[in-house]
NUMARRO-177230 format. One record per residue (C-alpha): residue in three letters; y, z, x. Coordinates in Angstrom, 1 decimal, m for minus. Layout:
residues N
+------+--------+--------+--------+
! roro !      v !      w !      u !
+------+--------+--------+--------+
!  Ala !      Y !      Z !      X !
...
+------+--------+--------+--------+
//
This chain:
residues 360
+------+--------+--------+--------+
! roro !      v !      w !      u !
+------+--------+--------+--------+
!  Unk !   57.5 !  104.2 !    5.7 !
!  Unk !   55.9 !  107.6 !    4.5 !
!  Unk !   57.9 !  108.9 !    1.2 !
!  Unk !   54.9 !  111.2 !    0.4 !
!  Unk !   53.2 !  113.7 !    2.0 !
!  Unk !   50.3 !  116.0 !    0.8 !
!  Unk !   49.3 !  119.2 !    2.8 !
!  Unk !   47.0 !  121.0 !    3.5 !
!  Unk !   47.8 !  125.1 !    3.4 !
!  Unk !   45.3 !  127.1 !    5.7 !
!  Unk !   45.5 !  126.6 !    9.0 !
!  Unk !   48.4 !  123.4 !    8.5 !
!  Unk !   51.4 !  125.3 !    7.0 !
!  Unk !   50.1 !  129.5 !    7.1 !
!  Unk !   48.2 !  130.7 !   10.0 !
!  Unk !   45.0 !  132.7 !    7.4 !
!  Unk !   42.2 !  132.1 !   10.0 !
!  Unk !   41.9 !  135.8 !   11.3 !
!  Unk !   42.1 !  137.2 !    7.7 !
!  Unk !   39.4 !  134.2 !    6.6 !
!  Unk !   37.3 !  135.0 !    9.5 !
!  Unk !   37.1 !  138.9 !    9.2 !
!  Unk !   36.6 !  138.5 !    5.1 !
!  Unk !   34.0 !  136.2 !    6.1 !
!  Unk !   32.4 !  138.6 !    8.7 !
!  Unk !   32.3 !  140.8 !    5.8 !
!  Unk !   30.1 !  138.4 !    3.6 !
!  Unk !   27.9 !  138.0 !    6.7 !
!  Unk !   27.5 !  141.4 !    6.9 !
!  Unk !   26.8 !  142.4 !    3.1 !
!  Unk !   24.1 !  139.9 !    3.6 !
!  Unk !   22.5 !  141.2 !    6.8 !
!  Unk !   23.4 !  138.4 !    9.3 !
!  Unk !   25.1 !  138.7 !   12.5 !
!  Unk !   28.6 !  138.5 !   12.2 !
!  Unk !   30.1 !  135.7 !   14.5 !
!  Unk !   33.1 !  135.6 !   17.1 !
!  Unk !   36.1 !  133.7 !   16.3 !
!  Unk !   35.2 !  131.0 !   18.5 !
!  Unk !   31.8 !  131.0 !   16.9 !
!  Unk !   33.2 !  131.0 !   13.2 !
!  Unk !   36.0 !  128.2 !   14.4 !
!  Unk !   33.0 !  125.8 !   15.2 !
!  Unk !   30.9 !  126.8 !   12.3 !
!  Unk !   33.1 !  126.8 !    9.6 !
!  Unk !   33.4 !  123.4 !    7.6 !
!  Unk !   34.6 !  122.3 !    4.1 !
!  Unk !   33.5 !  121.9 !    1.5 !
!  Unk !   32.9 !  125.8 !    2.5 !
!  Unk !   29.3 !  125.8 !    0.4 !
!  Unk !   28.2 !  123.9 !    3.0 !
!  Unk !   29.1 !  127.1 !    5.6 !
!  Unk !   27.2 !  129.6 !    3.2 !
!  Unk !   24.0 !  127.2 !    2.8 !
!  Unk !   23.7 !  126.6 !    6.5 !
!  Unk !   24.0 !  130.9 !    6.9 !
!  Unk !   23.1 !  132.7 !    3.4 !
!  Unk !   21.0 !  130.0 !    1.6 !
!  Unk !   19.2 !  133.1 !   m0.6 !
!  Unk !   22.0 !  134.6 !   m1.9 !
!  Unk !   23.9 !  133.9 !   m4.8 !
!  Unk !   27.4 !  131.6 !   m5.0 !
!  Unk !   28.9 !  134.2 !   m7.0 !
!  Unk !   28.4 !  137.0 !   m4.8 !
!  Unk !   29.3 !  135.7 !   m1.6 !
!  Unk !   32.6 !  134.7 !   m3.4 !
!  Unk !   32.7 !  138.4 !   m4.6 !
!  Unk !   31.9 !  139.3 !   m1.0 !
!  Unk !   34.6 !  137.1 !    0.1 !
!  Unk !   37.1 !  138.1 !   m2.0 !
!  Unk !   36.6 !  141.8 !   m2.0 !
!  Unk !   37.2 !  141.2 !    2.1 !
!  Unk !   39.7 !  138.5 !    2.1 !
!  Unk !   41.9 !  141.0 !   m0.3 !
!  Unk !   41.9 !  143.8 !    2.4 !
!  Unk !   42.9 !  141.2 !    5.4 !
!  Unk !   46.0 !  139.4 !    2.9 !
!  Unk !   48.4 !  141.3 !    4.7 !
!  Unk !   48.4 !  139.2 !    7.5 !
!  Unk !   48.5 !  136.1 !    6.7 !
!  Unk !   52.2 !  134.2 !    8.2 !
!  Unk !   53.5 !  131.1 !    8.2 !
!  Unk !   53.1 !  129.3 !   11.2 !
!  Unk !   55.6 !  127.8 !   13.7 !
!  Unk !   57.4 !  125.0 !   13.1 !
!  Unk !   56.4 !  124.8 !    9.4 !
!  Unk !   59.5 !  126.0 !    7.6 !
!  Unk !   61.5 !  123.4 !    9.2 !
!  Unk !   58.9 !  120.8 !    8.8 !
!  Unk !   59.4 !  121.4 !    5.2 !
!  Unk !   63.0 !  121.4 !    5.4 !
!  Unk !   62.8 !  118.1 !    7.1 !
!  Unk !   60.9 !  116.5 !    4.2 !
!  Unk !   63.8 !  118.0 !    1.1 !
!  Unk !   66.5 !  116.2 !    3.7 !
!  Unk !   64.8 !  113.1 !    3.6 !
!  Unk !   63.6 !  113.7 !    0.0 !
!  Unk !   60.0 !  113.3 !    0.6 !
!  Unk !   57.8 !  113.8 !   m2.2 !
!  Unk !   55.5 !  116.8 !   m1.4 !
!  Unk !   52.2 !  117.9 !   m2.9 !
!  Unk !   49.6 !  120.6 !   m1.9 !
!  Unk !   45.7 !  120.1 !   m2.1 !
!  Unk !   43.8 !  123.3 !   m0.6 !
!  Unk !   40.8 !  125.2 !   m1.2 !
!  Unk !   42.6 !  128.6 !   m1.5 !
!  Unk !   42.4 !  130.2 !   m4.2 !
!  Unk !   45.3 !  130.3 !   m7.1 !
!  Unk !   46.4 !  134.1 !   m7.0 !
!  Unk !   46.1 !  134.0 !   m3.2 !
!  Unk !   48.4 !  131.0 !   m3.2 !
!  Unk !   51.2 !  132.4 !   m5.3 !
!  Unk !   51.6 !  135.5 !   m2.9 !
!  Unk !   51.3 !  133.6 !    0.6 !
!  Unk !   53.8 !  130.8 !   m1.1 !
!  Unk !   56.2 !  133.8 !   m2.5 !
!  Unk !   56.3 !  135.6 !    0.9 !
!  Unk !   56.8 !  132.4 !    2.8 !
!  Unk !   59.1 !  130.9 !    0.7 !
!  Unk !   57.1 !  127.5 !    0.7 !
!  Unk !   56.2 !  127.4 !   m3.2 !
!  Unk !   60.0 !  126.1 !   m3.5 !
!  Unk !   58.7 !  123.0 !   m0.9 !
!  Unk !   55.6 !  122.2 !   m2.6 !
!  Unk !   56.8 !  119.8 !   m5.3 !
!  Unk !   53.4 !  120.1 !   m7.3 !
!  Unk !   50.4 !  122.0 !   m6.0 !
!  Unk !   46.5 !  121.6 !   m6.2 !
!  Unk !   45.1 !  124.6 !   m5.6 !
!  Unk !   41.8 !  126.1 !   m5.7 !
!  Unk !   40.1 !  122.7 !   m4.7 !
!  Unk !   36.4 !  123.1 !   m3.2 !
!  Unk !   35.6 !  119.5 !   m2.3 !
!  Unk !   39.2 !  117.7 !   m1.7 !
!  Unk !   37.6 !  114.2 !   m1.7 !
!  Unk !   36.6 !  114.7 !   m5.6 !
!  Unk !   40.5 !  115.0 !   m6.2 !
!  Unk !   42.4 !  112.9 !   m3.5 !
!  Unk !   42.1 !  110.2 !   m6.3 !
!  Unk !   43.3 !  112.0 !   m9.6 !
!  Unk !   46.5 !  112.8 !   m7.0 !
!  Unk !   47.2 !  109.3 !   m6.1 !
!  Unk !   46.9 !  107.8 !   m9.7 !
!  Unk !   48.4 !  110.6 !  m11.6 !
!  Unk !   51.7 !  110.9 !   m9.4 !
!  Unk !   51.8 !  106.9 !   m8.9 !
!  Unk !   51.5 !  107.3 !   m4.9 !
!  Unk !   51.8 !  104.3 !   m3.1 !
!  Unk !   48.8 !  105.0 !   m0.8 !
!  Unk !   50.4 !  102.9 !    2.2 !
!  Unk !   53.0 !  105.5 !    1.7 !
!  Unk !   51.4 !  108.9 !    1.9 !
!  Unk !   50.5 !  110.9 !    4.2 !
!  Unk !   48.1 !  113.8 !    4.4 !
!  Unk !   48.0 !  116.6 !    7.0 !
!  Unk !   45.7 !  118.9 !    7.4 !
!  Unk !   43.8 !  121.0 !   10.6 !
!  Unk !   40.1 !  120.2 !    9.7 !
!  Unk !   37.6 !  117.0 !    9.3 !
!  Unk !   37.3 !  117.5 !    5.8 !
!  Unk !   41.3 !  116.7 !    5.5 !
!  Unk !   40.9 !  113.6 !    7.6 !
!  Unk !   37.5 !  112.5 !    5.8 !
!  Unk !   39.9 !  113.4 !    2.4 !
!  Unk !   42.2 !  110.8 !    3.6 !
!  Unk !   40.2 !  108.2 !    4.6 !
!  Unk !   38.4 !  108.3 !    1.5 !
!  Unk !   41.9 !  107.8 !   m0.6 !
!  Unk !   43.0 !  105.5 !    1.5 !
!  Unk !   45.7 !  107.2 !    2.7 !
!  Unk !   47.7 !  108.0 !    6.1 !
!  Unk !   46.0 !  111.2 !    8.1 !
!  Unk !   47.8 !  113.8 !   10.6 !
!  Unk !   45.6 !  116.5 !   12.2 !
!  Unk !   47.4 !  119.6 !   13.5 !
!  Unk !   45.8 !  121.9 !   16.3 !
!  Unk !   47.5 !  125.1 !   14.2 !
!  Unk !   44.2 !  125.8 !   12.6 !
!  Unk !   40.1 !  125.7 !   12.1 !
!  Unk !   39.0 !  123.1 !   13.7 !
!  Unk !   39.0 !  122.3 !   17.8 !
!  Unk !   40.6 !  119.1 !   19.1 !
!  Unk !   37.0 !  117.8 !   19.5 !
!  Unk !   36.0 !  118.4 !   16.2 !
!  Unk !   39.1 !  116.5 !   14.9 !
!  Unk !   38.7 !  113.3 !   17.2 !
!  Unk !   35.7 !  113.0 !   15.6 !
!  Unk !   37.1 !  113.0 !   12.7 !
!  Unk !   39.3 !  110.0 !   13.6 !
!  Unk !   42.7 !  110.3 !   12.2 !
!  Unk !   45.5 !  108.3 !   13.0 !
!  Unk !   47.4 !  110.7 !   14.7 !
!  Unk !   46.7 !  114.3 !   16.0 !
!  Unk !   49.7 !  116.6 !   16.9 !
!  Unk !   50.0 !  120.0 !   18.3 !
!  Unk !   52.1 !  121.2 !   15.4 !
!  Unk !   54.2 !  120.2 !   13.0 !
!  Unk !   57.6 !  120.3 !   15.2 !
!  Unk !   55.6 !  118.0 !   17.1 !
!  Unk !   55.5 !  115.6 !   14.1 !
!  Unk !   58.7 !  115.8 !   12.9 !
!  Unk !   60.0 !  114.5 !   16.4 !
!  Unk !   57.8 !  111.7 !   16.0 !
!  Unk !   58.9 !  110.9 !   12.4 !
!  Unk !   62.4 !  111.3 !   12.9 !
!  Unk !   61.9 !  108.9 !   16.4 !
!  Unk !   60.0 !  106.6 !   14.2 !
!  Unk !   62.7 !  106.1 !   10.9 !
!  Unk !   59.5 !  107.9 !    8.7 !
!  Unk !   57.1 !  105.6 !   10.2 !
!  Unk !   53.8 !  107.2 !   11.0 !
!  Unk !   53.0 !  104.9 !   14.0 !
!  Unk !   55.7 !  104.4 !   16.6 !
!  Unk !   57.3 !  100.7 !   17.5 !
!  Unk !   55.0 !   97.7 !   18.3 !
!  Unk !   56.1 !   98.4 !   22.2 !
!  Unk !   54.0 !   98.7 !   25.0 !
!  Unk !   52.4 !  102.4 !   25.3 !
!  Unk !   52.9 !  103.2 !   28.5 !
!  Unk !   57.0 !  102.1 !   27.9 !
!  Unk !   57.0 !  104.4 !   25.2 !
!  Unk !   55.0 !  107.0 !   27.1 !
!  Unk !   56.4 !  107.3 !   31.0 !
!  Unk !   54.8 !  109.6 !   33.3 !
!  Unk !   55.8 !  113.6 !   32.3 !
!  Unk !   56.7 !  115.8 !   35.7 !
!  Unk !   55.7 !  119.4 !   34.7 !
!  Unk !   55.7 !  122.6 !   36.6 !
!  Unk !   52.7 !  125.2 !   36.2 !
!  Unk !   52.6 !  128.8 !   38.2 !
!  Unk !   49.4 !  130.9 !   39.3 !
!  Unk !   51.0 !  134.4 !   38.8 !
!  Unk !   49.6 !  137.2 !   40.5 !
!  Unk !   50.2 !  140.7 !   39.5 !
!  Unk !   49.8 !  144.2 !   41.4 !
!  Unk !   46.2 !  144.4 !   41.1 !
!  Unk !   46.0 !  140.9 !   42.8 !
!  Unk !   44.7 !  139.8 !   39.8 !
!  Unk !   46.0 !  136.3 !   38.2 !
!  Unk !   47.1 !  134.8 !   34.7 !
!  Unk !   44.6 !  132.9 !   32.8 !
!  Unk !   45.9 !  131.3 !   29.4 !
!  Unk !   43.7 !  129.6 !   27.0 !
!  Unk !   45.3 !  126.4 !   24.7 !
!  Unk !   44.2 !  124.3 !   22.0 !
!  Unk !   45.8 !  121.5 !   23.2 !
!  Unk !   43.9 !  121.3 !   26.2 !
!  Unk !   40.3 !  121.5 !   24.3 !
!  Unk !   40.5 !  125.4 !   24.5 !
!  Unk !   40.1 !  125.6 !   28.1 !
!  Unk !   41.6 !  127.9 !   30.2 !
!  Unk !   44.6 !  127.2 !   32.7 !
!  Unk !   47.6 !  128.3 !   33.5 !
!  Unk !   51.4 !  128.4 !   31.9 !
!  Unk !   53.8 !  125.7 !   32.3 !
!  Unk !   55.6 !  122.8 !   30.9 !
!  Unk !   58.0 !  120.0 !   31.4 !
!  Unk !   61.5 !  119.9 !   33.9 !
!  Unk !   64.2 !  118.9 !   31.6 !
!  Unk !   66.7 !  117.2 !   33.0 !
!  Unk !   69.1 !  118.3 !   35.8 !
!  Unk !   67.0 !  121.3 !   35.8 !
!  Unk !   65.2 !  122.4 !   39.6 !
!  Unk !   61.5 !  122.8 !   39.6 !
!  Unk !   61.8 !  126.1 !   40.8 !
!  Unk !   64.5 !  126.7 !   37.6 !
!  Unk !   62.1 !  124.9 !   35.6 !
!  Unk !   59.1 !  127.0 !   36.4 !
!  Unk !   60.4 !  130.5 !   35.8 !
!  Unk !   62.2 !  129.2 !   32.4 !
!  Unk !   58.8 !  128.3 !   31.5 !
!  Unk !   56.8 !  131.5 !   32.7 !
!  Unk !   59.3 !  133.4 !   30.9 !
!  Unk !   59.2 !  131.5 !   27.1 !
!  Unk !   55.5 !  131.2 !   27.4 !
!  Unk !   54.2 !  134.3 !   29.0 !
!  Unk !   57.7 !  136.9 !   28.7 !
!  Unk !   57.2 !  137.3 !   32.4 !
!  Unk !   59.7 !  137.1 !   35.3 !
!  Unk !   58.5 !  136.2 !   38.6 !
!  Unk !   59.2 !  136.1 !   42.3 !
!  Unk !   57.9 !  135.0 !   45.6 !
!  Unk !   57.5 !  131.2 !   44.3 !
!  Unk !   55.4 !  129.1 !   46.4 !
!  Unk !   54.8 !  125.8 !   46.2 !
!  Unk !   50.9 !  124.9 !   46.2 !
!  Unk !   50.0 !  121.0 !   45.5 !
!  Unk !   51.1 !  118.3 !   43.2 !
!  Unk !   48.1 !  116.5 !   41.3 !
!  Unk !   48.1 !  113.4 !   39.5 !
!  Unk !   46.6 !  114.0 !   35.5 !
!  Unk !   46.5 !  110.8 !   34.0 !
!  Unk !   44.4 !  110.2 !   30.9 !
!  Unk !   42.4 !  113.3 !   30.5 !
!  Unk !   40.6 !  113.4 !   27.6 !
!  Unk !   40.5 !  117.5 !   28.0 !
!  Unk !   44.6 !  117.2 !   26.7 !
!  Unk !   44.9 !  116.6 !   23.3 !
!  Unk !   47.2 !  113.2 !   23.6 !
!  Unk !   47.0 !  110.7 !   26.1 !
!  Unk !   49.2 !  111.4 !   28.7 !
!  Unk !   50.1 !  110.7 !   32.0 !
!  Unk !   51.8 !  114.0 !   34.0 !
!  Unk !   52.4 !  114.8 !   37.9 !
!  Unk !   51.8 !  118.0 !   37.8 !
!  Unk !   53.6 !  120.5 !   40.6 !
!  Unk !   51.3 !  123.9 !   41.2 !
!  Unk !   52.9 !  126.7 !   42.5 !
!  Unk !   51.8 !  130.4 !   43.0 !
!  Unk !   54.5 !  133.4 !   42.5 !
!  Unk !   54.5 !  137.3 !   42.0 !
!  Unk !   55.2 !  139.1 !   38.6 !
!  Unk !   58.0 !  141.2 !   38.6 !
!  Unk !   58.1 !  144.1 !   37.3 !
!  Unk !   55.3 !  145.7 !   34.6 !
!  Unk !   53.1 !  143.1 !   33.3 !
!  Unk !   53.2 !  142.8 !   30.2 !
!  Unk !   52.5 !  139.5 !   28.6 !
!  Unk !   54.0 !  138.2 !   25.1 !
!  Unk !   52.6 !  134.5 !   24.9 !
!  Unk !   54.6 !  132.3 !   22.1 !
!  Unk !   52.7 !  129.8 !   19.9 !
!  Unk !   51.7 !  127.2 !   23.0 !
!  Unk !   48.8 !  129.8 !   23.9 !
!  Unk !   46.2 !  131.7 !   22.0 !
!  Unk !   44.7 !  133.9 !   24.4 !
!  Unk !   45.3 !  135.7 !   27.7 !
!  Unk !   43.4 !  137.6 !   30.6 !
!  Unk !   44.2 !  139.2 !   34.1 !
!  Unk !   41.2 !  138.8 !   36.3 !
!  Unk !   40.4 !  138.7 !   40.4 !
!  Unk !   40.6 !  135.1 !   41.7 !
!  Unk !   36.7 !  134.7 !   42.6 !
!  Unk !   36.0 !  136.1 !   39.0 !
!  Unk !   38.3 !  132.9 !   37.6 !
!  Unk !   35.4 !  130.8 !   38.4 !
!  Unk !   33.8 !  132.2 !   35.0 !
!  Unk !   36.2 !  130.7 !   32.6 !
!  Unk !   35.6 !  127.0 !   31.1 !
!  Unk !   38.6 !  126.2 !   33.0 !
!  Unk !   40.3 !  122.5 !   32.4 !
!  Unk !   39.9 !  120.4 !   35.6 !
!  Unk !   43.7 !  120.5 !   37.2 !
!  Unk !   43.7 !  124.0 !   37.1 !
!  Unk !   40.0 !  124.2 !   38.7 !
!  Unk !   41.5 !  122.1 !   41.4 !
!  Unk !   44.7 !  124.6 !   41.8 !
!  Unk !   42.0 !  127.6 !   41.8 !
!  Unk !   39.7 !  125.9 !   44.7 !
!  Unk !   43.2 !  124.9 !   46.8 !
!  Unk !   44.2 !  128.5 !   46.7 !
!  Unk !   40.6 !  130.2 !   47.3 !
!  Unk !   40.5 !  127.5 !   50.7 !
!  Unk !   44.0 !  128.7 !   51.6 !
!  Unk !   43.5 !  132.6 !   51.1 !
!  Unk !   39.8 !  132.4 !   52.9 !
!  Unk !   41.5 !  130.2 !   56.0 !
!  Unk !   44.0 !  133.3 !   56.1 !
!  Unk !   41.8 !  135.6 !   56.4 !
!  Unk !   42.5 !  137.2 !   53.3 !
+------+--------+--------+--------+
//
């Protein structure tokens, strides 16, 4: 049973990337190198984050590039939130009186804003803060609060927190809120990697506080998922693309799963609407495709997925919520330019064949 949890904070509890990634732009730039695209800094970015500046600005100075750094980070402070699901992930662990501990590499005075605006600090039973290599501490943690490592978990969003884990011996949960991409993670090897933290606190409460579910078969504990996904097209003739983490940061297109008693038809336009603000019309029914252990989906999975196409209605004006993290309108034969994830290739060829045997 997991009584103790340690977190990470960037990236696992507050969402800091795009303030990290512009301060670091700005040390990029103070040193004369290019400054790199999120995507770009997402894959290059590691910790311990020396490593990041002697793999970019080897000739310059450590104290500098932290003056660089913080001089940029300062400016960018403003936006840093707490991310989904995490307030009541933390609420979950006072309930069930979980001990809590905090072991990041951001810095002290940055912590005791972000933690005062969030309201987290009162969460965080003890924090360890201002950490550059978390493997050199892990240790000192374990020993000086008594943690039972079989008990304790530790949750972070990069390799670093699962390589921290593994070498204290200790439980590991990567999220898909922050730095790293799911590939980088499974690399990594934790024992579990969730899409965020209400994803985890399902599991745990499922589980009784066990990190690993029943000794049952998986596919009992996993049946097939029907979901419902939509193609929307808007005035321009243009269609939706949506880009996700959880399926390796390929593009597709929204949906999600029918609850019960609910129509697909019902299903699809409650789920255009929470992920994308959009109402639609003109739903047509496309193809249904099996998806059964992809490797491009974050979790192993087996869905039946039900493709339809349908009209926006209205002005088009997209508000995605936290399952997405990028949008774009573009022409159907421009699609073909996106990494898309496979199923949604497939959807995209099935409505190219249909439209050209039209005549359209």
């Amino acid at each position: 049973m997991i009584r103790n949890i340690i977190f990470d904070w960037s990236g696992t509890l507050v969402d800091d990337l795009p303030a990290v990634w512009k301060a670091s732009n700005f040390v990029l730039s103070q040193a004369g190198k290019a400054e790199m695209s999120l995507d770009t800094f997402r894959a290059e970015f590691q910790l311990p984050f020396t490593t990041f500046y002697d793999k970019h600005t080897p000739e310059v100075p450590m104290p500098r590039l932290e003056g660089w750094f913080h001089e940029g980070f300062r400016r960018e402070q403003h936006s840093v939130v707490a991310l989904p699901h995490a307030q009541e992930f933390l609420h979950f662990c006072r309930a069930r009186q979980v001990r809590t501990f905090l072991l990041s590499t951001v810095h002290p005075d940055y912590w005791a804003e972000q933690s005062s605006v969030t309201g987290f600090g009162s969460f965080i039973d003890l924090p360890y803060n201002g950490v550059w290599d978390k493997r050199q501490k892990i240790h000192e943690i374990l020993t000086a609060n008594n943690l039972n490592p079989d008990e304790t978990l530790f949750i972070g969003d990069m390799e670093h927190d699962i390589d921290t884990a593994r070498h204290g011996g200790i439980h590991s949960v990567a999220v898909l809120t922050g730095y790293n991409t799911l590939e980088q993670l499974r690399r990594a090897k934790p024992d579990l990697i969730v899409e965020h933290l209400g994803e985890l606190r399902e599991l745990m409460q499922q589980s009784e506080m066990q990190l690993k579910a029943p000794a049952r078969r998986f596919e009992d504990l996993h049946p097939p998922v029907v979901t419902v996904g939509g193609l929307i097209f808007n005035d321009a003739d243009e269609v939706l693309m949506v880009r996700t983490h959880k399926w390796s940061n390929l593009w597709g297109i929204p949906g999600g799963k029918i609850k019960w008693g609910e129509s697909s038809e019902d299903a699809l336009r409650r789920e255009l609407k929470e992920e994308t603000d959009l109402a639609v019309t003109g739903i047509q029914f496309m193809l249904v495709q099996d998806c059964i252990h992809s490797r491009e989906f974050y979790r192993d999975a087996h869905f039946v997925l039900l493709n339809y196409t349908c009209q926006v209605v209205g002005d088009a004006q997209v508000t995605l919520n936290e399952e997405a993290q990028e949008f774009c309108w573009l022409k159907l034969e421009e699609v073909e330019q996106l990494p898309l994830n496979k199923p949604t290739q497939i959807l995209i060829d099935a409505v190219r064949a249909k439209r050209d045997s039209m005549g359209r």
